[in-house]
N, C-alpha and C positions, 0 to 999 in steps of 0.2 A: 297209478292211482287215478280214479277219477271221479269226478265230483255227482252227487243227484242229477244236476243240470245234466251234466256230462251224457248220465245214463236215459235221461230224457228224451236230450238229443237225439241220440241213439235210437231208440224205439220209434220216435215222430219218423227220422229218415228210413228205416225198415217199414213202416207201413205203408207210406207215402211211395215209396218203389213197389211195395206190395200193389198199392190204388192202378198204379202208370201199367205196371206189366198186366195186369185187370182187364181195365178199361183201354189201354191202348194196344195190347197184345203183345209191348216187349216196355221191360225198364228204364230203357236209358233214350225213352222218347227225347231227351230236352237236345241230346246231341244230334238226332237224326235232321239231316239239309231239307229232307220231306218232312214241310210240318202239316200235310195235308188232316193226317189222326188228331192233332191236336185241337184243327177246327171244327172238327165234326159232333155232331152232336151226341153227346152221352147216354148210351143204351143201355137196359139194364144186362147185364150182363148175369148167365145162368152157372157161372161159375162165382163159387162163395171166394169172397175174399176171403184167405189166409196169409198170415204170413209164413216163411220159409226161412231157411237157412239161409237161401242163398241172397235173401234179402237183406238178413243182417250180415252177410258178407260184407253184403255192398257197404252196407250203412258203416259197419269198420274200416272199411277202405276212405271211406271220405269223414267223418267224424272224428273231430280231433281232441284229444283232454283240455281243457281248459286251466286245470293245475298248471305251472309252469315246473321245469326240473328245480328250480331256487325254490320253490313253496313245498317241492317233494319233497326235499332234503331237508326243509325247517319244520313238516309233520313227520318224518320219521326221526328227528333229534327231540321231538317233543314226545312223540311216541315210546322212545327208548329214555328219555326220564320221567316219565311217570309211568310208565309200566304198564301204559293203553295195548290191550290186543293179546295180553298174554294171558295164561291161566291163573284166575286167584284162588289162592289156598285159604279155606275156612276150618 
């Protein structure tokens, strides 16, 4: 489960890898020993930014839930007694 914030998260750091592979011509600028790309100054570049899959790869790879598993387990004991999430009959 994971919170708004959570999915927020998530989206900011897909774009943001989206920006870096853009503008600097690979994502994972922040790890590279050459930070020469990073000083340089910002061209428009003729390629539209999108994002990708492989950006929200990323962004699941390092984005973590913010729910803890003890708050999981106290909204699906609050879920299964009030009967949140399931079909109601009219």
């Amino acid at each position: 489960m994971n919170s708004g914030a959570d999915l927020s998260s998530l989206v900011r750091e897909a774009a943001t890898y989206a920006l870096r592979r853009t503008f600097f011509g690979g994502a994972n600028d922040s790890t590279n020993k050459d930070n020469t790309a990073r000083h340089k100054a910002l061209l428009p570049s003729k390629e539209p930014i999108k994002v990708k899959q492989t950006d929200f790869d990323h962004a699941f790879s390092v984005v973590r839930p913010s729910v803890s598993k003890t708050e999981r387990a106290k909204y699906s004991a609050l879920s299964v007694k009030f009967g949140w999430g399931q079909p109601h009959m009219t």
